[in-house]
Backbone as CSV, one residue per row, in Angstrom:
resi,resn,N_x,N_y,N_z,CA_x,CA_y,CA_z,C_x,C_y,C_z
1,UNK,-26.632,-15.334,29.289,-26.532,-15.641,27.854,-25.330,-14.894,27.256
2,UNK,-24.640,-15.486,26.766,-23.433,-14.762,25.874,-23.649,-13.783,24.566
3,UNK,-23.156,-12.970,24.984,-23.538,-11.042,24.344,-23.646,-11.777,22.218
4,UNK,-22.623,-12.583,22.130,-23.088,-13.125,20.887,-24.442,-14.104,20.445
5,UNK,-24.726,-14.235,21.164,-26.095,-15.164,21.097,-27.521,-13.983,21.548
6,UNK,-27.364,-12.593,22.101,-28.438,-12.429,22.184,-29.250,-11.628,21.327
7,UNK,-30.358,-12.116,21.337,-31.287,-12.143,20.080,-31.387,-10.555,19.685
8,UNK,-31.449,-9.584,20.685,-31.576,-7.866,20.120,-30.387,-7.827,19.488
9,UNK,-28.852,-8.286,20.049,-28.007,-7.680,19.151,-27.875,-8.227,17.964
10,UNK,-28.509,-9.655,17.311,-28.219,-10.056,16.486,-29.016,-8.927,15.269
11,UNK,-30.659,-8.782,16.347,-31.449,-8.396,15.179,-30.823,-6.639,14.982
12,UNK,-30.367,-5.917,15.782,-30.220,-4.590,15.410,-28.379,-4.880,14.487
13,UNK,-27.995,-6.424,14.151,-27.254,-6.017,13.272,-27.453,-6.480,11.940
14,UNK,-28.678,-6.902,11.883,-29.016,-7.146,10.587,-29.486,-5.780,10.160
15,UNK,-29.940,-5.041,11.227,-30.532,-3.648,10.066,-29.334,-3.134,9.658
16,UNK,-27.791,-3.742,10.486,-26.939,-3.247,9.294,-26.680,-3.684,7.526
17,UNK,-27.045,-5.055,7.927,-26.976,-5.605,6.366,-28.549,-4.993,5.314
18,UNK,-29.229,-4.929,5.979,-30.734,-4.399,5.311,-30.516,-2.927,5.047
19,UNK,-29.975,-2.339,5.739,-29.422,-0.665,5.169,-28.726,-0.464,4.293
20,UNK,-27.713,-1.460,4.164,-27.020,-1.765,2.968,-27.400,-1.931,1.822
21,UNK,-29.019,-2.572,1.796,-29.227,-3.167,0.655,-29.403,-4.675,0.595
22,UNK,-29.160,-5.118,1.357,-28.679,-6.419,1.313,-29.922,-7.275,2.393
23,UNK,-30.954,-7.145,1.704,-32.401,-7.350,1.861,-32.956,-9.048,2.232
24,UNK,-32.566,-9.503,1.676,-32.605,-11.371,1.796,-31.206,-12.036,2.070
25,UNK,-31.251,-13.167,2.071,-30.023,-14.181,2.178,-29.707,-14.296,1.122
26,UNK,-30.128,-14.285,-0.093,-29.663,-14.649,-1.564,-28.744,-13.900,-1.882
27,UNK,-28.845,-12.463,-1.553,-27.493,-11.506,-1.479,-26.468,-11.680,-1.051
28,UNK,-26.495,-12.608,-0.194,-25.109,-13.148,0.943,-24.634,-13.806,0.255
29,UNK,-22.886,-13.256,-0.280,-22.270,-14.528,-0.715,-21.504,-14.602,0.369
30,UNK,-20.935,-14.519,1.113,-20.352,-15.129,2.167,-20.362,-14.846,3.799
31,UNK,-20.768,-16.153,4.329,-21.220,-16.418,5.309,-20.293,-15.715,6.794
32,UNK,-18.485,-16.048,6.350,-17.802,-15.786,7.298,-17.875,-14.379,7.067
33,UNK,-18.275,-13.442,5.892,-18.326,-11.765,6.200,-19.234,-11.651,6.842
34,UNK,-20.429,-11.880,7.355,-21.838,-11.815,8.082,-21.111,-12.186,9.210
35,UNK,-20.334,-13.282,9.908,-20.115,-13.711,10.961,-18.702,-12.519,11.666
36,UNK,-18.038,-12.240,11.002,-16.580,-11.613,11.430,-17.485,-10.187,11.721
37,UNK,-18.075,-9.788,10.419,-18.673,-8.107,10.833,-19.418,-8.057,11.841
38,UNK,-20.434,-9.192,12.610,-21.326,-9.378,13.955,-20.306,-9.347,14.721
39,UNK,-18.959,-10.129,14.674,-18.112,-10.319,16.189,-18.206,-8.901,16.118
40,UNK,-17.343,-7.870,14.597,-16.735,-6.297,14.667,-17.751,-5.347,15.569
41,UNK,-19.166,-5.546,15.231,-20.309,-4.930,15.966,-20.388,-5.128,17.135
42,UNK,-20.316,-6.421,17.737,-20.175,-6.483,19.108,-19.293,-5.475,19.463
43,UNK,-17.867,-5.936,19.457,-16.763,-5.165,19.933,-16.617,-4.102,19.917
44,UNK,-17.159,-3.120,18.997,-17.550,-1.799,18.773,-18.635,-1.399,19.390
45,UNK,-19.593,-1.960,19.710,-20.689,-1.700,20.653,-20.039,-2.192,22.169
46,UNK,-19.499,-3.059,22.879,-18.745,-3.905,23.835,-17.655,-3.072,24.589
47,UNK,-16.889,-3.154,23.854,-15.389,-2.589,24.042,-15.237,-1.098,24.111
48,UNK,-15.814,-0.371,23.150,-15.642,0.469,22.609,-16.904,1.737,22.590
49,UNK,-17.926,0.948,23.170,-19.308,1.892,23.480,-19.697,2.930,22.505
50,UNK,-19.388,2.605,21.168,-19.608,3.348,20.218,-20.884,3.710,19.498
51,UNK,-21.142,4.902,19.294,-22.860,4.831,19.395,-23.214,4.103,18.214
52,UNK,-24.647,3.802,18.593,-25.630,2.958,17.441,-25.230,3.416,15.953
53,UNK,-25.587,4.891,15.959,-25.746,5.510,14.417,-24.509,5.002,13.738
54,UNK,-23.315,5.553,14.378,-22.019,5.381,14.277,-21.434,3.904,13.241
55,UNK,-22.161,2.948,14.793,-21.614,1.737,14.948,-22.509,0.382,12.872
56,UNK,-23.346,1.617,13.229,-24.512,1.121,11.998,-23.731,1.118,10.605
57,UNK,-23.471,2.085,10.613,-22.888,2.668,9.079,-21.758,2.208,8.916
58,UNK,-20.263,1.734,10.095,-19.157,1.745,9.635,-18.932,0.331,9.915
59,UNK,-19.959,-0.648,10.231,-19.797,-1.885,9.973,-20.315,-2.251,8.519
60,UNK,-21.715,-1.561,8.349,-21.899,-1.575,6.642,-21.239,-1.742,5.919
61,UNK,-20.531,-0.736,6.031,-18.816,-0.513,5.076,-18.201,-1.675,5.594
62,UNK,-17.628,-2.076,6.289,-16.907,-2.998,6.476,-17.425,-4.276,5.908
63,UNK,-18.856,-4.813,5.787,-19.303,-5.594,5.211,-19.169,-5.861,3.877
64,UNK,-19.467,-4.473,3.543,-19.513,-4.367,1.725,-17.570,-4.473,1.405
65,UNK,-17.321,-3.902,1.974,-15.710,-4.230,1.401,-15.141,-5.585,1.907
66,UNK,-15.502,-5.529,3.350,-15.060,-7.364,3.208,-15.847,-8.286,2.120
67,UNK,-17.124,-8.358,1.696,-17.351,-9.153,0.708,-16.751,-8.922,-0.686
68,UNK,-16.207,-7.412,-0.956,-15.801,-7.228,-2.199,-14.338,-7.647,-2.646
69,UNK,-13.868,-7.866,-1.426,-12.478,-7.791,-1.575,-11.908,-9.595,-1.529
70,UNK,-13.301,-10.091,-1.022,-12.907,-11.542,-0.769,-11.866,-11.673,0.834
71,UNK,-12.236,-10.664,1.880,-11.523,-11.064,2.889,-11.045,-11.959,3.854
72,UNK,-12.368,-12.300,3.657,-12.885,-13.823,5.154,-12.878,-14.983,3.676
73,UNK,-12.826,-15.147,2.714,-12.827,-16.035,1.617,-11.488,-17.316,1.678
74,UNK,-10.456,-16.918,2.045,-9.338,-17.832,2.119,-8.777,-17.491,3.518
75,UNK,-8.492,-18.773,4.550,-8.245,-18.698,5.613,-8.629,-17.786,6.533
76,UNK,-9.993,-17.631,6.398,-10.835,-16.503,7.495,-10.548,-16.277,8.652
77,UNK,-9.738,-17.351,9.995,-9.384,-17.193,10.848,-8.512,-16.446,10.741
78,UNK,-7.386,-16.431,10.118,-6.285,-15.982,10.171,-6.310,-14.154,9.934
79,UNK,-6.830,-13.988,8.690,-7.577,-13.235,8.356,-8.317,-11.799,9.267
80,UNK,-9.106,-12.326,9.966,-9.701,-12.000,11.266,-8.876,-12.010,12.336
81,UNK,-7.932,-12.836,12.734,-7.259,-12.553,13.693,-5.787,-11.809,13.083
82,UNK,-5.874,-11.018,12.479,-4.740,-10.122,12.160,-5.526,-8.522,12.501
83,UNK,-7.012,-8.523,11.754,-7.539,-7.927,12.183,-8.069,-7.284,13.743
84,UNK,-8.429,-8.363,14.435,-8.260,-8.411,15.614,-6.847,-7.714,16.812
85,UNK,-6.005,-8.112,16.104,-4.834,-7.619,16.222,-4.406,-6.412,16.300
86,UNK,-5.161,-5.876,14.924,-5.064,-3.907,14.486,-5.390,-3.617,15.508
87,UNK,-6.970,-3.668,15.748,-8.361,-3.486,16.647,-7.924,-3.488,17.869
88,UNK,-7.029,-4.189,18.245,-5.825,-4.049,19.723,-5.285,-2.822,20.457
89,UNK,-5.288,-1.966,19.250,-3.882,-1.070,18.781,-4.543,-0.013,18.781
90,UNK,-6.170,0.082,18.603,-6.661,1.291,18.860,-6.507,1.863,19.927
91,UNK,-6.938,3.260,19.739,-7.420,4.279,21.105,-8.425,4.017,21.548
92,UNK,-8.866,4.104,22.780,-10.283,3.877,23.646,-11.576,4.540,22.449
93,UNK,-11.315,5.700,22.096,-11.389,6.544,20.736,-12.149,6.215,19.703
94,UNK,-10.953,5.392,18.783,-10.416,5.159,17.670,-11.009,3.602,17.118
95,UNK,-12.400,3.330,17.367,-12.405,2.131,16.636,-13.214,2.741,15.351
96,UNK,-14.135,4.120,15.251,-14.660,4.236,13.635,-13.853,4.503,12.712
97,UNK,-12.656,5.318,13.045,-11.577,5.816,12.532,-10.482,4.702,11.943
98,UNK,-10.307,3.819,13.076,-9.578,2.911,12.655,-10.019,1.721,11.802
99,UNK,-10.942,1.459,11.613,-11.509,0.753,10.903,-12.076,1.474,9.282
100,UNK,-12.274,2.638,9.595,-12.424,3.151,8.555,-10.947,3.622,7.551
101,UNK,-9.878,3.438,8.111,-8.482,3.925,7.581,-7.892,1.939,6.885
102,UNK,-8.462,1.063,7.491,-8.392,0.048,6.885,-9.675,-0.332,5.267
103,UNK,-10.391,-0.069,5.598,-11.284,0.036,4.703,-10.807,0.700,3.200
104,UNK,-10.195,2.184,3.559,-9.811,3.051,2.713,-8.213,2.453,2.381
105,UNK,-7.997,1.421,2.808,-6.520,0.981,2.587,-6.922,-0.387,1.537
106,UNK,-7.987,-0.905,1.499,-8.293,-1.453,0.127,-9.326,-1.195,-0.391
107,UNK,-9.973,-0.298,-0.450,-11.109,0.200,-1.119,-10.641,1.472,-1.903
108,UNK,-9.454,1.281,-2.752,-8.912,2.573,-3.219,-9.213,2.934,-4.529
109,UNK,-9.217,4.139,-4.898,-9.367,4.419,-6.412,-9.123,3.407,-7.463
110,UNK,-7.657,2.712,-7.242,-7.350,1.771,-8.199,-8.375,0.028,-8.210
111,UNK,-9.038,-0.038,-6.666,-9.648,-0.897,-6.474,-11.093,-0.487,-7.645
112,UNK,-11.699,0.230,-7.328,-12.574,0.825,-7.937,-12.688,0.827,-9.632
113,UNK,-11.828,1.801,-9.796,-11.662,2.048,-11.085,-10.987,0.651,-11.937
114,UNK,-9.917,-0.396,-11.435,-9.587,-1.143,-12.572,-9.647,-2.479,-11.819
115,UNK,-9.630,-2.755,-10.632,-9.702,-4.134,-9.797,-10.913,-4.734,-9.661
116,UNK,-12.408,-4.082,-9.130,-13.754,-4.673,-9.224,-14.079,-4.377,-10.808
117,UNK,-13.855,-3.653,-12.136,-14.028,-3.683,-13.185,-13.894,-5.245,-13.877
118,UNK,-12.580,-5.329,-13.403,-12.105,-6.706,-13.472,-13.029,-7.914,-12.713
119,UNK,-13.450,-7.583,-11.694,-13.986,-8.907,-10.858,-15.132,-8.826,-11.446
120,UNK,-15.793,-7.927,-12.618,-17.514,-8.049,-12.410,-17.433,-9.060,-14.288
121,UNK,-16.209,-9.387,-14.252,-16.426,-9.994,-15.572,-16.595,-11.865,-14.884
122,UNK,-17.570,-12.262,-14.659,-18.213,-13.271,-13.824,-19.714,-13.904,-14.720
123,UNK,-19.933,-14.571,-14.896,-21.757,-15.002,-15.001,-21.751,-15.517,-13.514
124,UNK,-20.916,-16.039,-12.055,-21.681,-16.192,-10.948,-22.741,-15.367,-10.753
125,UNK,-24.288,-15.657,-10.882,-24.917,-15.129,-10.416,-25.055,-14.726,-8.724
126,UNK,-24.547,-15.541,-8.073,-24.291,-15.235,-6.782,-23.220,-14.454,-6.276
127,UNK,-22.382,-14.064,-7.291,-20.959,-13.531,-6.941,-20.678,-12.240,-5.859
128,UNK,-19.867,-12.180,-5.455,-20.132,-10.558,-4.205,-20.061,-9.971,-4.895
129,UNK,-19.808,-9.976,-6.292,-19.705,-8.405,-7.158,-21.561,-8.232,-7.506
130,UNK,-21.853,-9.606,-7.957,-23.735,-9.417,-8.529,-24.362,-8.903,-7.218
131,UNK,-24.352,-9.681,-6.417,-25.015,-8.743,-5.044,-24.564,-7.932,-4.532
132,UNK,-23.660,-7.147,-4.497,-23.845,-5.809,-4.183,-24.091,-4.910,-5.144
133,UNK,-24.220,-5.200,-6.800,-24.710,-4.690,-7.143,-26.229,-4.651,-7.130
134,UNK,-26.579,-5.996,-7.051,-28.255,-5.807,-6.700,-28.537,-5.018,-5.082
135,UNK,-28.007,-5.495,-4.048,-28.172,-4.862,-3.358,-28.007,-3.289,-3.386
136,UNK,-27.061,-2.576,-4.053,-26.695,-1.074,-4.821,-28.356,-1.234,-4.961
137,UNK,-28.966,-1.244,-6.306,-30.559,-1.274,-6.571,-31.150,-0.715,-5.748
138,UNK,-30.900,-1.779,-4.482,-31.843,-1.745,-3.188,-31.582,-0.083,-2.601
139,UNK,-30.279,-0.392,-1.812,-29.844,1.034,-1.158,-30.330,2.278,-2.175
140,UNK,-29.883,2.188,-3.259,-30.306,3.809,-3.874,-31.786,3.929,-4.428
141,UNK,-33.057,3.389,-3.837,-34.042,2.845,-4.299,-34.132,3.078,-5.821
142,UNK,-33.749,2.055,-6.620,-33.940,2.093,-8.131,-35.233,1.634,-8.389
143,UNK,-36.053,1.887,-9.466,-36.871,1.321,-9.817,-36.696,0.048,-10.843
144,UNK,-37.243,-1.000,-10.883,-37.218,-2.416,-11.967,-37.268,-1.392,-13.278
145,UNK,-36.330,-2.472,-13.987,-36.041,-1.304,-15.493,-37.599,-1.957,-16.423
146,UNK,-37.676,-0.354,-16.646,-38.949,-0.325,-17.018,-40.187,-0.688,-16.553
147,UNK,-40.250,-0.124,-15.356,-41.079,-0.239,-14.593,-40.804,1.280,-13.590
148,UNK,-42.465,1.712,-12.608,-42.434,2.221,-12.080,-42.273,1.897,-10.494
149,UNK,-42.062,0.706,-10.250,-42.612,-0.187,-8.949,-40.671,-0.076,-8.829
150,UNK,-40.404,0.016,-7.041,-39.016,-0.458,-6.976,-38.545,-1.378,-6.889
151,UNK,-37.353,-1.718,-6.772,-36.549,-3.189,-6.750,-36.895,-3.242,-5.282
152,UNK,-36.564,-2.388,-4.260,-36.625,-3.234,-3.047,-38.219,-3.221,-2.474
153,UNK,-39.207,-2.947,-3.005,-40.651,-3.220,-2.962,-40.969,-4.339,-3.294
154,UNK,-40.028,-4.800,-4.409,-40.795,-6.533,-4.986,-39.795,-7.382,-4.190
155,UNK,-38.076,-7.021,-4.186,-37.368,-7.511,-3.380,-37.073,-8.064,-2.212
156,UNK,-38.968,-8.682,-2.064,-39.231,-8.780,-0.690,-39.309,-10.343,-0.272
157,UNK,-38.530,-10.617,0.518,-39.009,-12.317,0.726,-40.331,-12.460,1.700
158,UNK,-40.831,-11.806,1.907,-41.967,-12.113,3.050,-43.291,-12.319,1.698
159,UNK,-43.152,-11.773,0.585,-43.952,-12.353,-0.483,-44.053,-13.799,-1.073
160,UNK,-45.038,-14.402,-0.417,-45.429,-15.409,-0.560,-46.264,-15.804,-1.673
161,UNK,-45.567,-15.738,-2.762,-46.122,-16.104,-4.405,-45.338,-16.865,-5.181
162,UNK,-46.319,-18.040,-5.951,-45.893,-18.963,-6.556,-44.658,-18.438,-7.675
163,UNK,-45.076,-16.961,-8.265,-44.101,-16.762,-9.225,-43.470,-16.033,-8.757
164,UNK,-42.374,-15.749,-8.906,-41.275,-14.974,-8.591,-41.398,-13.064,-8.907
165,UNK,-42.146,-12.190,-8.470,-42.343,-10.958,-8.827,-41.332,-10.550,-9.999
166,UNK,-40.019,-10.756,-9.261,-38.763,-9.860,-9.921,-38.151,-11.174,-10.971
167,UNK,-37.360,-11.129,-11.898,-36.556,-11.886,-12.610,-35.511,-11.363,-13.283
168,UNK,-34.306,-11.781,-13.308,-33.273,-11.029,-13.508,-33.272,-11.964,-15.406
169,UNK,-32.973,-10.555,-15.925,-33.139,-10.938,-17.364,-31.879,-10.475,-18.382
170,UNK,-32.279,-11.158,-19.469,-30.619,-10.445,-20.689,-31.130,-9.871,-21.382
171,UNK,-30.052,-8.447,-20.525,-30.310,-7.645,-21.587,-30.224,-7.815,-23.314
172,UNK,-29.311,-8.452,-23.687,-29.192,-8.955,-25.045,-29.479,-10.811,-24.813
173,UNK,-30.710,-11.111,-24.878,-31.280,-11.843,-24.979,-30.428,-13.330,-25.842
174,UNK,-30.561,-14.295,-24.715,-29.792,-15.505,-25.492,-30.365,-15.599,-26.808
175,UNK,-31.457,-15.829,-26.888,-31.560,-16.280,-28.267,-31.004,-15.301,-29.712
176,UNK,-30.926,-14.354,-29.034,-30.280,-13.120,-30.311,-28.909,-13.453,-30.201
177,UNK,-28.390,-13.624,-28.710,-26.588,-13.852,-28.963,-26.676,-14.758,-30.068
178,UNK,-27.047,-15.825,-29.913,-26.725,-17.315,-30.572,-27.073,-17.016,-31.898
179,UNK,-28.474,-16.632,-32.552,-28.264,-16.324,-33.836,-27.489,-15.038,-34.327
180,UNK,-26.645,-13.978,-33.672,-26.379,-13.092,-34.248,-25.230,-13.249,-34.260
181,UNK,-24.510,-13.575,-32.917,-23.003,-13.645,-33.328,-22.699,-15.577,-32.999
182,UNK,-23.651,-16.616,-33.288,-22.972,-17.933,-33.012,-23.226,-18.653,-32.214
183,UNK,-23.252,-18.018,-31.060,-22.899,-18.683,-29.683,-23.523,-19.951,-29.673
184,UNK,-22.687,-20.760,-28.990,-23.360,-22.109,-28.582,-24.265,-21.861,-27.590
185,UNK,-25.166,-22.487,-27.081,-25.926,-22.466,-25.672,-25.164,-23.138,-24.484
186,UNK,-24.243,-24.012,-25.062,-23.674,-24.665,-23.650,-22.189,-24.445,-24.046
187,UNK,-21.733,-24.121,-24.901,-19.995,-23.734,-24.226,-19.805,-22.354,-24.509
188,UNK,-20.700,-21.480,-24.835,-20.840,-20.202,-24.804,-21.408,-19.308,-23.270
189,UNK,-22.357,-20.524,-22.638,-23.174,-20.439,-21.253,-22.762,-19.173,-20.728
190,UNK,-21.393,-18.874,-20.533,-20.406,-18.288,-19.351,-20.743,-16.531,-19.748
191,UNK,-20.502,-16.469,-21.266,-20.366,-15.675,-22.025,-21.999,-14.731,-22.420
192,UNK,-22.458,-15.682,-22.321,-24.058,-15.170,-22.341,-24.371,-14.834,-21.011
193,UNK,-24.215,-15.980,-20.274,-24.609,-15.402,-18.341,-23.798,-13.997,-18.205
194,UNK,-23.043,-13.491,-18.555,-22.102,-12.256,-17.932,-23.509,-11.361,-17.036
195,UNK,-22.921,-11.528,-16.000,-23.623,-10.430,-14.752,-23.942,-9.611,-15.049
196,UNK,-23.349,-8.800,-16.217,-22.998,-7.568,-16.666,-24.699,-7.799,-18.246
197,UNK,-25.042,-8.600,-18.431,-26.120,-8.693,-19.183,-27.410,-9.249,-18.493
198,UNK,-27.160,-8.923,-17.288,-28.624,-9.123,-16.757,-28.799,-8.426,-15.635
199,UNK,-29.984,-7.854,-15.847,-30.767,-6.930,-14.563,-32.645,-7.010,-14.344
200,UNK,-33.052,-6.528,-13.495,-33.919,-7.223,-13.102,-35.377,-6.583,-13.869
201,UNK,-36.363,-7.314,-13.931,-37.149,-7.290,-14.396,-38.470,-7.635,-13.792
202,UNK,-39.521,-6.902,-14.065,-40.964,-8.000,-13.398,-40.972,-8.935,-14.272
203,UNK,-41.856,-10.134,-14.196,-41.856,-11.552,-14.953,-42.843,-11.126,-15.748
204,UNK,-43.850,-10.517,-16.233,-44.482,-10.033,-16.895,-43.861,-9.378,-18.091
205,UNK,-42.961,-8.206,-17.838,-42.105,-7.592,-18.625,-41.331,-8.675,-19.397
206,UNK,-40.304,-9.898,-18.626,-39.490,-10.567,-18.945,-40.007,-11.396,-19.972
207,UNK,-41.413,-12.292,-20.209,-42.311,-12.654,-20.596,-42.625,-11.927,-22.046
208,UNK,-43.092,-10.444,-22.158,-43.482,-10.069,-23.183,-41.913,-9.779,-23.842
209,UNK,-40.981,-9.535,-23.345,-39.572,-8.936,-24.019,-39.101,-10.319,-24.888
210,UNK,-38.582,-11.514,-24.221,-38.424,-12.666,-24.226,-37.259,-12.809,-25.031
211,UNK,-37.549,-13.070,-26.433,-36.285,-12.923,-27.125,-35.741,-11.742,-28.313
212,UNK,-36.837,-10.674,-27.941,-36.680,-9.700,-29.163,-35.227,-8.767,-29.378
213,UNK,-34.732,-8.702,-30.209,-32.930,-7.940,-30.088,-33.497,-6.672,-29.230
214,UNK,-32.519,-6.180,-28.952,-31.878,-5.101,-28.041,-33.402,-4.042,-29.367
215,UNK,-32.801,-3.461,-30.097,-33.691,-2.522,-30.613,-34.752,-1.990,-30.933
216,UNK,-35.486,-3.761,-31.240,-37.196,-3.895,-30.976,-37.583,-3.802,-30.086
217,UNK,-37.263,-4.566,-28.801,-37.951,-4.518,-27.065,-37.665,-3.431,-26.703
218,UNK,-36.581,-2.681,-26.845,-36.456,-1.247,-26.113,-37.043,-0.016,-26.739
219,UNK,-37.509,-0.365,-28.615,-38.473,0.676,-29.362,-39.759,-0.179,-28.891
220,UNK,-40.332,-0.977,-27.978,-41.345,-1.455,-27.345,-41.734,-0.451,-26.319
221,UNK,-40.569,-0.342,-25.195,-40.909,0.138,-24.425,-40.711,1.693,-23.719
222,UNK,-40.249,2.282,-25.022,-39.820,3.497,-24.627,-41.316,4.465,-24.959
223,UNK,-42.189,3.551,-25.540,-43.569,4.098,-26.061,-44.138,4.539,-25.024
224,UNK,-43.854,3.629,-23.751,-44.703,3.612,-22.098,-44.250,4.698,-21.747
225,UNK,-42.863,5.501,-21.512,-41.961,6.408,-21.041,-41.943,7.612,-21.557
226,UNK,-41.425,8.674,-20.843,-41.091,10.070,-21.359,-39.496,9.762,-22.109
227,UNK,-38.606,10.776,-22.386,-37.747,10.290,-22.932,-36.674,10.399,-21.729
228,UNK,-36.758,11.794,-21.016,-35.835,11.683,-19.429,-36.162,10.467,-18.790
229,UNK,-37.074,10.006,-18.434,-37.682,8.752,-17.446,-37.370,7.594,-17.925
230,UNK,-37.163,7.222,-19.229,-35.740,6.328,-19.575,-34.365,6.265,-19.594
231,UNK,-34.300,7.583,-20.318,-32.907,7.270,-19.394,-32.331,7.621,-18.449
232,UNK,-33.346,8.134,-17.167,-33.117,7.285,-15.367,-33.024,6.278,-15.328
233,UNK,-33.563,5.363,-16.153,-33.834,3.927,-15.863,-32.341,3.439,-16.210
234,UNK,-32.253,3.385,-17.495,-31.181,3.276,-17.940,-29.680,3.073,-16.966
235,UNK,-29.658,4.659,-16.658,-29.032,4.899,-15.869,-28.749,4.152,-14.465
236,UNK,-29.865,3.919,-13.590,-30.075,3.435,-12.306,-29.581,2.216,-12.812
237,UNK,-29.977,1.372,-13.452,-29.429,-0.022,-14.261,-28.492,0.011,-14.883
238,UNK,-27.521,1.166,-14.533,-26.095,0.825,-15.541,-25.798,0.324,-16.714
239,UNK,-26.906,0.735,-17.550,-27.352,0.855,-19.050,-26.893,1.391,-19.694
240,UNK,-26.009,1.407,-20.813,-25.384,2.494,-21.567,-26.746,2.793,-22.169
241,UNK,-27.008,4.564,-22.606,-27.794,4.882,-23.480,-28.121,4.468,-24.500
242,UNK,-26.685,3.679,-25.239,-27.344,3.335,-26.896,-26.906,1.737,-26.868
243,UNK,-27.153,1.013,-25.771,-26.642,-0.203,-25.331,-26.939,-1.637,-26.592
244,UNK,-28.518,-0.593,-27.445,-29.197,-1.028,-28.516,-28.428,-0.985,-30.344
245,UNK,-27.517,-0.093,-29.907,-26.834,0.320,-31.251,-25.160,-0.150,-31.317
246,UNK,-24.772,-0.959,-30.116,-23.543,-1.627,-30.421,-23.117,-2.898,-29.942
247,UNK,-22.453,-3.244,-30.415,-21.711,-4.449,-30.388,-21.416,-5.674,-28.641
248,UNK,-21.962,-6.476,-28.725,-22.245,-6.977,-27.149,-20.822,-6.639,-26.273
249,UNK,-19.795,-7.330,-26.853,-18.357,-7.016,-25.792,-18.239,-5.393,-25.497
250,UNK,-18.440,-4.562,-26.677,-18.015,-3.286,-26.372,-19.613,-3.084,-25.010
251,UNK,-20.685,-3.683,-24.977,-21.799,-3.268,-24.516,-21.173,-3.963,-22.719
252,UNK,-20.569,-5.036,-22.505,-20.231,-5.788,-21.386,-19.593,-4.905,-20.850
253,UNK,-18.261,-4.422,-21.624,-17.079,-3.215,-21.150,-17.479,-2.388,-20.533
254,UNK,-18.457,-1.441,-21.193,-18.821,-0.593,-20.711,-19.708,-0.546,-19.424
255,UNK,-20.562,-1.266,-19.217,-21.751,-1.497,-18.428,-21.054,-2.255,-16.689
256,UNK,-19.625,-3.009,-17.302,-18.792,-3.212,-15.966,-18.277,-1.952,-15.653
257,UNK,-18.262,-0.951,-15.776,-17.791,0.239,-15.190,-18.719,0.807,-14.915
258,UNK,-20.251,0.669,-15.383,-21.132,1.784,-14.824,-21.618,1.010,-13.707
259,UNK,-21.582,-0.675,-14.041,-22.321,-0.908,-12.444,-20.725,-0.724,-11.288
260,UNK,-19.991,-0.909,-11.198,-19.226,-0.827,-10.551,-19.426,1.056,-10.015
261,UNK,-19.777,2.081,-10.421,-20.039,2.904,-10.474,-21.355,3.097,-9.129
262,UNK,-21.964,2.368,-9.842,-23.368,2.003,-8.795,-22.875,1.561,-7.484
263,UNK,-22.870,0.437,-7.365,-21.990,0.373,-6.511,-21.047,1.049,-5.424
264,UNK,-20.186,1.593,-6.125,-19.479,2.788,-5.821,-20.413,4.058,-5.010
265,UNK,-21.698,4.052,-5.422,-22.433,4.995,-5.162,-23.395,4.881,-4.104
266,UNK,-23.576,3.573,-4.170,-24.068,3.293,-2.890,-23.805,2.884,-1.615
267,UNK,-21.700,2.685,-1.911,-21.400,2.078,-0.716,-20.986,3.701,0.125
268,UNK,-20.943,4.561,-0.565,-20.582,6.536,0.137,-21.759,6.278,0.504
269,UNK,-23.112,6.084,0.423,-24.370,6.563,1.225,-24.738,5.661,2.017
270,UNK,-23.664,4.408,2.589,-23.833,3.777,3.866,-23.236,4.539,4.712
């Protein structure tokens, strides 16, 4: 059987994507990063006899930055076979190192700080920026905002229930955009979806919150909470503290830098 087809190595490289965070298929936005990072694992396990622990963590990374960066996204062969190419050039040594010095060659401060800031201004709910931030959730076990239960506890697909446990919700609630500042429902859509105004929720919570502004639902639920134990929550959800007391764009701005932050924070503890 050919070393890519067999079934242990496939499954010990999904616990690379599940360590990550990256818990279901719905997280996957792209297919050729799942496929290029399995060949990288082989070859690093293959070629290169690089141990498990090793081989675990620095394909992670390679995953999360190939999806962030959009690598395998336009002409993936090519792409990959340049890569392939580097990977040539190593030392018998040198494949964590070398792969990790590519990584750090676009995963740089400026990527960070002003390039994914930029990419998380999206409503794709599927986008590689939304899932790895949900997946982020996962890896740093956050708890559902406002809630004590975690994201990757309900985040489970082997739950077989008609309703959906988790639901990703707005924070500033459509129906408040539209009467407060206008918005249309359908050529505003883009503007209301922002990634950056929705995080996850139990359907219960989502249900009783529904359409109340930012100041009522959150003087709802801070009654349940201590005042530190909100804003963890807050926090873990890339919540500005007073997210309730200003203005939605200045609230988007800000909140694309704290999840990008998240993010940021969870791809050092792969």
């Amino acid at each position: 059987m050919p070393t890519i087809l067999d079934n242990t190595n496939w499954q010990s490289f999904l616990k690379v994507l599940i360590g990550g965070g990256y818990k279901d298929e719905e997280l996957i936005s792209s297919k050729s990063a799942v496929l290029y990072s399995y060949i990288l694992y082989l070859i690093g396990k293959q070629n290169f006899n690089t141990q498990n622990h090793e081989l675990q963590r620095i394909i992670g990374r390679w995953f999360v930055m190939s999806s962030l960066t959009g690598r395998y996204s336009s002409s993936p062969e090519t792409a990959f076979e340049k890569d392939l190419n580097r990977i040539k050039e190593f030392n018998p040594d040198g494949f964590i190192g070398g792969l990790e010095k590519i990584i750090g060659e676009n995963l740089t401060n400026d990527f960070w700080d002003i390039t994914l800031v930029g990419q998380m201004e999206t409503s794709s709910a599927r986008s590689p920026e939304a899932n790895a931030f949900y997946a982020a959730l996962n890896k740093l076990g956050s708890s559902v905002l406002f809630s004590r239960k975690l994201v990757g506890d309900l985040y489970d697909p082997s739950l077989k229930i008609k309703k959906k446990r988790l639901e990703k919700h707005h924070i500033f609630p459509r129906n408040f955009l539209i009467s407060k500042y206008g918005f249309d429902k359908n050529k505003d859509k883009a503007k209301i979806n922002q990634i950056a105004n929705l995080t996850f929720l139990e359907f219960e919570d989502n249900i009783e919150i529904s359409d109340d502004k930012p100041s009522e639902y959150f003087a709802m639920v801070q009654k349940r909470f201590g005042e530190i134990e909100i804003k963890e929550m807050l926090a873990e959800h890339a919540i500005p503290e007073n997210f309730y007391q200003i203005e939605y764009d200045e609230f988007l701005q800000d909140r694309r830098k704290l999840m990008t932050g998240i993010i940021k924070k969870a791809f050092n503890k792969i």
